[in-house]
C-alpha positions in Angstrom: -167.0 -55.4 86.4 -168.4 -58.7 86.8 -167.1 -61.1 89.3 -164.6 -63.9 88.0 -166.2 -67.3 89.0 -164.1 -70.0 90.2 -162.8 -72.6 88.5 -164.3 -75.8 89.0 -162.3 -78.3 90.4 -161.8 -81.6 87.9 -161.6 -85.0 89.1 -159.2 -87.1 87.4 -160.7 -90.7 87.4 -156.9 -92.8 87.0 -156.6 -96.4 86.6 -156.8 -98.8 89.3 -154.1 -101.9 89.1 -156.3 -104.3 88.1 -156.8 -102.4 85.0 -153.0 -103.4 84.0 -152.6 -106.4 81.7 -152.5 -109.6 83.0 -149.1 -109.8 81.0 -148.0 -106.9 83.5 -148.6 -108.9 86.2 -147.1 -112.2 84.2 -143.5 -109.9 83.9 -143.7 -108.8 87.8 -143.9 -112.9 88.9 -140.9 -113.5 86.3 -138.6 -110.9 87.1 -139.4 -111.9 90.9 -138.3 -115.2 90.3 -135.4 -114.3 87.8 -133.9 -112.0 90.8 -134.5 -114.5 93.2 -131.9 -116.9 91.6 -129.7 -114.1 92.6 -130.8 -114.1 96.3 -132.4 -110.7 95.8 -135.9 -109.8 96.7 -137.9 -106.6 96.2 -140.8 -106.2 98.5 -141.7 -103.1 96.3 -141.7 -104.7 93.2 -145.3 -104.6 91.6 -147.5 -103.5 88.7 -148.3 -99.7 90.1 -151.1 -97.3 89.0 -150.4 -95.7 85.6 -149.2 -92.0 85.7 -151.4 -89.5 84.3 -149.8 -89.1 81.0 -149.8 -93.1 80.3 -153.3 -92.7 81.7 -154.4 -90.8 78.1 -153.4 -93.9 76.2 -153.2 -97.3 76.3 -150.9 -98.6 78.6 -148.9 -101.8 79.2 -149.1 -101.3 83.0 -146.2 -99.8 84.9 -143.6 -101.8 87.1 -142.5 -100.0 90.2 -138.6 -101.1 91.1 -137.0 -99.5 93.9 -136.9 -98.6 97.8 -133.6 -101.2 97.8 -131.0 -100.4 100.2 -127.3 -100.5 98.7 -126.4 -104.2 99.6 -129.7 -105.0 97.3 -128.1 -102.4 94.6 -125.1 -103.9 94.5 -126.2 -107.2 94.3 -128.5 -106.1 91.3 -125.6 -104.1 89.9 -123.5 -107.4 89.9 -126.6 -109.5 88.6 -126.9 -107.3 85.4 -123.1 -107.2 85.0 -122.5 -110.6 84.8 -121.6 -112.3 81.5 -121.5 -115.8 82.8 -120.0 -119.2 84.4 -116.8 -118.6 85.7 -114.7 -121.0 87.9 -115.6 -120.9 91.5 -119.0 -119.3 90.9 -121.9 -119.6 92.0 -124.9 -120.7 89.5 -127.4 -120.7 92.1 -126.6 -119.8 95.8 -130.2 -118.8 98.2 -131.7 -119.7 101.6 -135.2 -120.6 101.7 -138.1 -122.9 104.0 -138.4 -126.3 101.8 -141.8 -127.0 101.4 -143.1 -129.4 98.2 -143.8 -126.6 95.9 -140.3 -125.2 95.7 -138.8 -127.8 94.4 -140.3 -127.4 90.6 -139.4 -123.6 90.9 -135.5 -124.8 92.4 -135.7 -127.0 88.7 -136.4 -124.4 86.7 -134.1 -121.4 88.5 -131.6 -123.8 87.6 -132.7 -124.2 83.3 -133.1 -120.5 83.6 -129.1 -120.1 85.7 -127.4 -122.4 82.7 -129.5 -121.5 80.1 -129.2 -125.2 78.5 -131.1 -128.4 80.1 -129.3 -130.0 82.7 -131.7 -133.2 84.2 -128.4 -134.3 86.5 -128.2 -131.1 88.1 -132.0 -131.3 88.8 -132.5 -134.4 90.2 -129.4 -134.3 92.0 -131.3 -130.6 93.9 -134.6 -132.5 93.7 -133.3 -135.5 95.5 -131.3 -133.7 98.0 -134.1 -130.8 98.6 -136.4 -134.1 99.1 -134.6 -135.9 101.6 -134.6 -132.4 104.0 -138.7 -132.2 103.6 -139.3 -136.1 104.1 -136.6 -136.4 106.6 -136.3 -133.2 109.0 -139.5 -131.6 107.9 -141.6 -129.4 106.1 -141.0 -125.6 106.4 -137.1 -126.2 107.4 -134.9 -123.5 106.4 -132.0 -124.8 103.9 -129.3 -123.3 101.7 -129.3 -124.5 98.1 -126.4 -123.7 96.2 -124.4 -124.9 92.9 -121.1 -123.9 91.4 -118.4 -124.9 89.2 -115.3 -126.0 90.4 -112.6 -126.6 87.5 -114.4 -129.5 85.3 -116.9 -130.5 87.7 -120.7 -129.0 89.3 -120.7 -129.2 92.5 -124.5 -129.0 94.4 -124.5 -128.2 98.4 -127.9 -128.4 100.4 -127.2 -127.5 103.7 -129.5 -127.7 106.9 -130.3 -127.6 110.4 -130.4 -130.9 111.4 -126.8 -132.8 112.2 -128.2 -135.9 112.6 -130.5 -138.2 110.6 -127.4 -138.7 108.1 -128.5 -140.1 104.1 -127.7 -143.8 103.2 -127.8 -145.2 100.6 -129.8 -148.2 100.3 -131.5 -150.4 97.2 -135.0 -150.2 97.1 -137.5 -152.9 96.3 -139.7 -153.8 93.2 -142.9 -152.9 95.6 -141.4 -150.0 97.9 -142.5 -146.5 96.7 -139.5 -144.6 98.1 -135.6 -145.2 98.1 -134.5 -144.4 95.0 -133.3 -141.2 95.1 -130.3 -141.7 96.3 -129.4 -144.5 94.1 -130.1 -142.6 91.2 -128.4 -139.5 93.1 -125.4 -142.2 93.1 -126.1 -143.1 89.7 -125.2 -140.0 88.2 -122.8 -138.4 90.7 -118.5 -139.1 90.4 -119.1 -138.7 93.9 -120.8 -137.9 96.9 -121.1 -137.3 101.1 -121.9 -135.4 104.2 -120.6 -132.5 106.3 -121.8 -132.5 109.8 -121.4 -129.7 111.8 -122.7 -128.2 115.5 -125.0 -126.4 113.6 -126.3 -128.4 111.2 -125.1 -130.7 108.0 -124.2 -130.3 104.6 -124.9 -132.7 101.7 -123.1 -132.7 98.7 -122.4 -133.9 95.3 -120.4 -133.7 92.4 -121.4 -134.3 88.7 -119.0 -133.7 85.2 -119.2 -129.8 84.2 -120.8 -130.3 80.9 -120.3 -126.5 79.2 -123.9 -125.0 78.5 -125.1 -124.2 75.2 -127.0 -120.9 75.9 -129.8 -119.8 73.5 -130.0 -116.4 72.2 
């Protein structure tokens, strides 16, 4: 009886990530920023290496989601289950360090929150946002948020600085900053400041204008 040889071994040559589509890696930035609105963020969220079955095919690149604790569940649970603008809620509500580049991504969590345009909303977060970077600094931790209350918007930037207060003042034909607060004024009903030990809180309040969300 002849000796049974062994089996040679096989070597399965998978997929590295950069294999995956580019859109793959398009979708992981969007739903990043999409859950971001919510004040959520994955760590583990990322285009992963395609399993051996989606390894025989062509693949559009697979999206690991997970390793959340239950506060990050249930946040995502109330995220997915919500059909809308209420009153009292929260459209946008997250903490983050102000630098330049956040502002454009603050403009467009906000198109993406109403689902409709809403230019008062934005420069009203843009000018606000942009007083806390040229005024208390770069890298400053704040807390953005907007909500409805009854018929009006109401946007809050809050940081850590009680002093250096906003005024209002009317800028020249030759001076490059000073407007935004006039224009801030411009399209507000109204508009002040919450000092605390802590910190300060400056606020605004603008018409609710109902959205008209597109399907």
């Amino acid at each position: 009886m002849r000796n049974a040889q062994p089996a040679s071994a096989t070597t399965l040559a998978l997929p590295t990530v950069s294999s995956a589509p580019e859109n793959a890696d398009r979708c992981v930035d969007e739903l990043k920023s999409a859950l971001s609105v919510h004040g959520i963020a994955l760590p583990s969220l990322r285009v992963d290496v395609p399993t051996f079955a989606g390894a025989h095919g062509r693949t559009a690149g697979l999206v690991a989601l997970g390793n959340c604790n239950t506060e990050t569940a249930r946040k995502l649970i109330a995220a997915l289950r919500g059909t809308g603008v209420t009153e009292g809620s929260a459209l946008l509500d997250l903490e983050l360090a102000v630098v330049p580049e956040v502002v454009p991504e603050l403009r467009r969590a906000l198109r993406a929150c109403l689902g409709a345009p809403c230019a008062d909303v934005q420069l009203c977060v843009t000018e606000l946002v942009g007083n806390v970077i040229r005024h208390v600094g770069e890298g400053v931790r704040v807390r953005v948020r907007v909500s409805r209350s009854g018929d009006r918007t109401r946007v809050e930037v809050s940081d850590p600085d009680p002093c250096g207060l906003p005024a209002l003042r009317h800028a020249g034909a030759d001076d490059e900053t000073g407007r935004g607060l006039a224009l801030l004024d411009a399209v507000a009903l109204r508009w002040g400041v919450e000092q605390g030990e802590a910190g300060k809180t400056v606020w605004c309040e603008l018409a609710w204008d109902e959205p008209t969300r597109t399907t």
